[in-house]
C-alpha positions in Angstrom: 6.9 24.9 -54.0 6.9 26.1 -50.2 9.8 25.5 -47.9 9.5 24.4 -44.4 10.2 26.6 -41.8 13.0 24.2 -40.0 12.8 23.0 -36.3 13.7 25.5 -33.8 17.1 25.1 -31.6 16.7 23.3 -28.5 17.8 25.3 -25.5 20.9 24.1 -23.6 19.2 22.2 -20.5 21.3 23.2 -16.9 22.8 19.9 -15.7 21.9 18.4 -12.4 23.8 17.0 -9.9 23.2 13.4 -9.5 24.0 14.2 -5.9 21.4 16.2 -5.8 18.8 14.8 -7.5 15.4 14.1 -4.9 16.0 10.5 -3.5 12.8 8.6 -2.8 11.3 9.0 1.0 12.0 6.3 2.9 8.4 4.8 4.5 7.6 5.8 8.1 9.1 3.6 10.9 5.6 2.4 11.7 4.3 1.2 8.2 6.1 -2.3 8.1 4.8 -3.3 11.7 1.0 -1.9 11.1 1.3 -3.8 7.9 2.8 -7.1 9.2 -0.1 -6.6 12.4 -3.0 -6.0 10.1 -2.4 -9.1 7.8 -2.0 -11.0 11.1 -5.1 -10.1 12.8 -7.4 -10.5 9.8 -5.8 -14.0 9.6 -6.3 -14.8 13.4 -9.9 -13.0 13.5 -11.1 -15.6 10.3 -9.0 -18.4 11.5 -10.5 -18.2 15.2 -14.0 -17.6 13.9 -13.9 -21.2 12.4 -12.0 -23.1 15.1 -13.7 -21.3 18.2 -17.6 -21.5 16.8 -19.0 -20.3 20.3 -17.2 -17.5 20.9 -19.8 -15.0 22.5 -18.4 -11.6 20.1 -17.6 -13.6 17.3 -21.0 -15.6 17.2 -22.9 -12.4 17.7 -21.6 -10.8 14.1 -22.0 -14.4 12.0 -20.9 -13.6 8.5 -19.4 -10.4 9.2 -16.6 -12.2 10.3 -15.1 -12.5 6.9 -16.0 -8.9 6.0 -14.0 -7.7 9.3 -11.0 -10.4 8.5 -10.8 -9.5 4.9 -10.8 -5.9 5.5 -8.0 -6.3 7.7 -6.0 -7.7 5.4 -6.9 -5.6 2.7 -6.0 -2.5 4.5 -2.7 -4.4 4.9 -2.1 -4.8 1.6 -3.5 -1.0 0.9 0.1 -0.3 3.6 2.2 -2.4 1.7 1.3 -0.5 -1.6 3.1 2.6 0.3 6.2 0.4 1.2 9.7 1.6 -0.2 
């Protein structure tokens, strides 16, 4: 009957400093305030476009109103993703 070959030795890993160890990057200064401001103004831009129906710009693009809100806030929540 054959024999198995065995497992071979596992070499001796160096240890690591925990000191020294790569911390996580901290997010730019300007993330959480271009986050915060694009959830805001997709939230004004659809809210105004149903309270303030006459609005010369706003009347002009109709239902593209809720594609430009909703865009807003989806690049704000595509900023948030990069939030630490």
């Amino acid at each position: 009957m054959p024999e198995s070959k065995g497992r071979p030795k596992q070499r001796s890993r160096i240890p690591v400093d925990p000191a020294k160890e790569a911390m996580p990057k901290a997010s730019p200064r300007w993330l959480v305030p271009a986050m915060l401001a694009s959830f805001l103004i997709g939230l004004l831009w659809i809210v105004v476009y149903y309270i303030v129906p006459g609005m010369p710009l706003l009347s002009d693009l109709g239902g593209w109103n809720l594609v430009i809100g909703f865009a807003l806030i989806m690049v704000g929540f595509g900023l948030s993703t990069r939030w630490r």
